[in-house]
N, C-alpha and C positions, 0 to 999 in steps of 0.2 A: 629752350624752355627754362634752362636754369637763371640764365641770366636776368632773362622776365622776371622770374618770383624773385630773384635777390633786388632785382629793381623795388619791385612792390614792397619788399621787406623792409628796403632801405628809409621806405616813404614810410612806411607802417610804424619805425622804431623815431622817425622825426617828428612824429607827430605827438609821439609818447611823452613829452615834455610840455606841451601846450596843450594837455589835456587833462582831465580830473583821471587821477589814478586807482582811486577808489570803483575798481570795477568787477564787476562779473560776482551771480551765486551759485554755489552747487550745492546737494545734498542728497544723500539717498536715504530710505524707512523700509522697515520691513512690518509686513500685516499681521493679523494672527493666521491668517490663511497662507504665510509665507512667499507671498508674494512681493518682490524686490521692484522699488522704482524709485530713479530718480532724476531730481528737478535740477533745472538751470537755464539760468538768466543769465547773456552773455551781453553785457553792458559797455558798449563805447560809442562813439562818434561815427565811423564809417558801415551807411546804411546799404549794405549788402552784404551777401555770402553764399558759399557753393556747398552743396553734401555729393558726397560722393557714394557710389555702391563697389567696392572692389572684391571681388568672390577669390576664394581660397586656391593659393598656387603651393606645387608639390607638398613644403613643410609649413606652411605659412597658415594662418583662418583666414578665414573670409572676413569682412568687415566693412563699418561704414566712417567715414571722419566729418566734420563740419570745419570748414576755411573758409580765411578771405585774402592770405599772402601766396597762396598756390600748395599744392595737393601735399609737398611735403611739409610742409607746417600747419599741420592741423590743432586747433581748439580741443577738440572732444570728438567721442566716437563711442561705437559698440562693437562690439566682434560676434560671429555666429557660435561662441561660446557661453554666451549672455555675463562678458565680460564689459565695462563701461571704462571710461578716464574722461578728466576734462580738467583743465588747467587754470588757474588764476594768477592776477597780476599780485608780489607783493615789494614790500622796499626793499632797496638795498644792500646787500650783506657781505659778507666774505664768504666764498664758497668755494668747497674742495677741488683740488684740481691735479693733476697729473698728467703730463704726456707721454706715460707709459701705458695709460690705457685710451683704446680707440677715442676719437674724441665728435661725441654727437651735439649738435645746436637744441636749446630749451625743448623748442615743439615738437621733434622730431620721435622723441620717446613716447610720445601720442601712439605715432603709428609702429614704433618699436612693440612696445604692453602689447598691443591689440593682434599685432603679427603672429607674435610667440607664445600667448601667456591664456589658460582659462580659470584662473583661478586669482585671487591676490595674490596669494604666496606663492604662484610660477610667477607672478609680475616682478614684485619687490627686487629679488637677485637679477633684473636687468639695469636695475638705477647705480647697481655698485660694479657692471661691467663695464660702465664706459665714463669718459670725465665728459660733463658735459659745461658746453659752453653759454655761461650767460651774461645780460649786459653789463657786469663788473668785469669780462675780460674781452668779451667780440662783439658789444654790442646788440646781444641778442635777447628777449624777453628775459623777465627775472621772474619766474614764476614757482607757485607748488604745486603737485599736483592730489587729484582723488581717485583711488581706483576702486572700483565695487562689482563683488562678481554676485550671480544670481542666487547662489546659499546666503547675501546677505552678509558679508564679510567685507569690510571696507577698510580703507588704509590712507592719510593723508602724508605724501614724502616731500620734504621740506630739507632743502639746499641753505642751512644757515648757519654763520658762525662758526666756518670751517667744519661743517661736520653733514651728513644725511643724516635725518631726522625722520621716525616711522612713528607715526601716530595713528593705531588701529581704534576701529569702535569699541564701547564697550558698552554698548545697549544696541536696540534697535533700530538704531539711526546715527549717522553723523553728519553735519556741513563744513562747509569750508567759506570763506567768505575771502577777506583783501589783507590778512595778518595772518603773522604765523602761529597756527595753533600751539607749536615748541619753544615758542620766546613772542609774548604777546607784547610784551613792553618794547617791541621794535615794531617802529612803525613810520609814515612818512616825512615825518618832522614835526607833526602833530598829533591830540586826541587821538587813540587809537576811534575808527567810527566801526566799531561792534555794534550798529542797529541794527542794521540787515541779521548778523548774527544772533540777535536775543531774540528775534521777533521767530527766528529759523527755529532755534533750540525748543522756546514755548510752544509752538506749534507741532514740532514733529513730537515730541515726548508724550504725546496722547497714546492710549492703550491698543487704538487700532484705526489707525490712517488709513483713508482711503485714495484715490487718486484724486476726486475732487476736493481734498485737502493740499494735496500737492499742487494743484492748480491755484487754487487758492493764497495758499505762503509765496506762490512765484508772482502774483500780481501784489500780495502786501509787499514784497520785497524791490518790486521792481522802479528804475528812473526813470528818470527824463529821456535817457541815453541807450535805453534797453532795445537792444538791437533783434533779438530773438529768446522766445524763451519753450523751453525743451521737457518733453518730459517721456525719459526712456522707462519701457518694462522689459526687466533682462529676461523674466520666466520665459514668455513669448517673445522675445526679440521685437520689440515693435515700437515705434518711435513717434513722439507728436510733436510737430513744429508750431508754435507761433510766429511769424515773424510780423513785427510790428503792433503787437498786440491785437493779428486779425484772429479770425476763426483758426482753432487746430487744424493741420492737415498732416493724417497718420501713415505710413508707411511699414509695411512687413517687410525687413531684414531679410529674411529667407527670400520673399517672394524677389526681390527687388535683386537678389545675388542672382537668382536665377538667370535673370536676365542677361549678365556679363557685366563688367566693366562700362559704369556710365554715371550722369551725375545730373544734379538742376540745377538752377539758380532760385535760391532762396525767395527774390520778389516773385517768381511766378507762378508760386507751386500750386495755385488754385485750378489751372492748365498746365503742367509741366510738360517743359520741351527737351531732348534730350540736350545735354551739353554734350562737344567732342568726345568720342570714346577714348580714356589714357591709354596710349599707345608707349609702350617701352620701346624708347631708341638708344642705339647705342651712341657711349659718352665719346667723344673727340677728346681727347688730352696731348696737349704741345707743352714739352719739358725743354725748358732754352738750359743749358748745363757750361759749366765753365770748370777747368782744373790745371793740377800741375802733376808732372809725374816725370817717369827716368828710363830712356832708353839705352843700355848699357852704361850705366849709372850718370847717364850725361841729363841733364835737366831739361822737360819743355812743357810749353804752355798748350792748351786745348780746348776750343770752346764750340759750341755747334746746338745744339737740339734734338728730341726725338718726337716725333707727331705719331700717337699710336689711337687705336680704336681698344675699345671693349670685347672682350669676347667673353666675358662673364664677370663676377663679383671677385673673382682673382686673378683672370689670366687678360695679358692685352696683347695684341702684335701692328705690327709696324716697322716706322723704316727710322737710321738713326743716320744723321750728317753732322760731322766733326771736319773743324780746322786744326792742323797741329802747326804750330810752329815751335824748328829746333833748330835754335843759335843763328837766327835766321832765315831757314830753308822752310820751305814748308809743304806741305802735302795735302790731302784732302782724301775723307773717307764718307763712303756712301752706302748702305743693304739697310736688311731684312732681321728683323729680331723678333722672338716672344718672351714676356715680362708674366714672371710670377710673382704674386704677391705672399710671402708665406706670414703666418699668426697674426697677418694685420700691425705688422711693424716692420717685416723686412722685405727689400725687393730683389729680385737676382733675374737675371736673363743671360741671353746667349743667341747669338746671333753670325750671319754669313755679311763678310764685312770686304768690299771692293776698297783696296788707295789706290790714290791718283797722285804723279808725280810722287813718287817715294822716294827720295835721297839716292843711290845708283843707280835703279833699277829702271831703264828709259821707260821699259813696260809697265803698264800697272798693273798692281798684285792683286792680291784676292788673302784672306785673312781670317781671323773667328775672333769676335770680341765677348766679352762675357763680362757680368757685374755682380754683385753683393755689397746690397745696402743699405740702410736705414730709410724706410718712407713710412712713417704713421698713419694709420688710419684715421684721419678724421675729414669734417665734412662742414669746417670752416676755410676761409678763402684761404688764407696760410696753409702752403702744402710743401714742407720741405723734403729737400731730395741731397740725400748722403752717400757716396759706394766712391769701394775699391772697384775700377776699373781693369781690366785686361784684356789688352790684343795684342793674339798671336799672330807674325804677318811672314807671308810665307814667299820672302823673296827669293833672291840668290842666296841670303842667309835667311834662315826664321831667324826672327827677333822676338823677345816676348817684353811688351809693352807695359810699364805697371802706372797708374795713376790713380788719386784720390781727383772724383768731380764731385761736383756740390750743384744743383739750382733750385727750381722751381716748378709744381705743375700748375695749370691750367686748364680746366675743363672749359667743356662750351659745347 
């Protein structure tokens, strides 16, 4: 499945240069009756999309997302906390980056906010836990986002200039448009086009919006290109879709979690049929490894793989096979390990370890290998793999093993 959506992503980001950039509105108001809603027009070229309903697991909310590259890259969403986000396309920039914190792709903090967060301010301190990756370093959208929770409290967070950028409301309304609210005079080689944006601001700035205002600013606002246009209420949880400029068709959040785990496809919602329920499988990961290291201070080369499964968000087990060759000779090792991931940067395991043809020993031995080593968390293709190495092998002599390996993983 992953490879699927990185396929479709891959198509998604090629097209992103042969097509007007200038896309997509958001915007949230609050009434005098205190009631929070907000609008969006999500603006491009490829006519479809899926919403999902995903209900609340152990620490996690419940929530909805709207995609069209696959479930982990979602557009916008709501949570059953009558928390909202939805993201925009804007230029170019320099933006902050480290590999010392986990490292998450653009759209992906969609479903992060909506997981963990019922407020703005639990949201915000998740954009400065992770570096995230966008198309100035993998390729991946260059977006900002809006988050608005149902007290009407809104925040727009903007990746520019080396720096995160929080731009809160300071009335009863704010939108977001194709520029950054924090540095306007950056833009895509052109005119900044703040129309969409004047025509948003005059309209919302009215003393008591109602929803058919908000309906309203979404069709003044909308193109040629407008794929769907949205209009969430966080009081109620309850969602209206346009797509294509047909009739709305509303959905209750609560009602819809109910149900479990399930989703439409946007052309059909006048009949919706269930889409496949998302089913969690576990990840495959094949790690190809290569090293050098010193068997009584004598030098040898090592190179093999580990193929392990998932067995939660930190722990993995499996089997690991290593070539050794020393000054020639060589051996071969084969078992059974389990892999901890600790703080999302370092990995260590320990494992029951068979050699084959070991240097005197006509028999093969049996052994314990063990690791600590640098694997960062993130969740671009690049996934490096660091450690000291150690196998005890318990021949006619124990020997104890030491090597630095280095490769690669690979999920699938």
């Amino acid at each position: 499945m992953k490879v699927i959506n990185l396929v479709i992503l891959l198509f998604f980001l090629l097209t992103i240069s042969v097509t007007p950039a200038y896309t997509c509105s958001v915007f949230q108001v609050t009434d005098l009756a205190d009631n929070v809603r907000c609008g969006r027009n999500f603006d491009w070229h490829v006519d479809w999309g899926r919403i999902w309903f995903i209900p609340a697991q152990q620490d996690v909310h419940g929530f909805l997302i709207i995609e069209q590259a696959g479930k982990d890259l979602p557009y916008e969403g709501m949570n059953d906390q009558g928390l909202f986000i939805a993201i925009a396309a804007v230029p170019k920039t320099k933006v902050p980056f480290s590999i010392l914190k986990p490292i998450r792709v653009s759209c992906e903090m969609v479903t992060i906010v909506l997981e963990n967060a019922a407020s703005v301010e639990e949201a915000l301190p998740w954009f400065h836990k992770y570096s995230i990756a966008f198309g100035t370093q993998y390729a991946y959208p260059l977006i900002h986002y809006m988050i608005v929770d149902k007290e009407g409290n809104s925040a727009i967070v903007e990746y520019v200039n080396n720096k995160i950028e929080v731009t809160k409301n300071d009335a009863h309304y704010q939108m977001m448009t194709n520029f950054y609210v924090s540095d306007p005079a950056l833009t895509f080689g052109e005119e900044n086009p703040d129309w969409r944006y004047k025509i948003l601001k005059e309209g919302l700035s009215t003393e008591n919006p109602s929803q058919e205002l908000v309906w309203k600013l979404l069709q003044e606002v909308a193109q040629k290109n407008t794929i769907w246009s949205n209009v969430y209420d966080l009081n109620d949880q309850l969602i209206y879709i346009s797509y294509k400029g047909q009739a709305p068709i509303g959905f209750s959040l609560k009602d819809q979690l109910y149900i479990g785990a399930h989703g439409y496809d946007l052309r059909d919602l006048s009949s919706p049929q269930d889409l496949p329920r998302l089913e969690e499988s576990k990840s495959l990961l094949i790690r190809p490894t290569g090293g050098y290291g010193f068997i009584e201070n004598k030098g040898f080369f090592h190179a093999g793989a580990r193929i392990l499964l998932q067995a939660n968000q930190n722990q993995r087990y499996g089997i690991d096979l290593t070539y050794f060759n020393f000054k020639g000779e060589t051996f071969f090792s084969a078992g059974i390990l389990l892999e901890q991931i600790l703080w999302g940067l370092f990995n260590s395991s320990i494992g029951t370890i068979g050699y084959f043809h070991y240097g005197e020993d006509d028999e093969n031995v049996f052994g314990i290998t063990s690791n600590l080593g640098w694997e960062p968390d993130n969740h671009i293709p690049f996934h490096p793999f660091v450690t000291w190495r150690n196998d005890i092998i318990f021949g006619k002599k124990i020997k104890n093993v030491n090597s630095i390996s280095a490769g690669m993983d690979f999920y699938f």
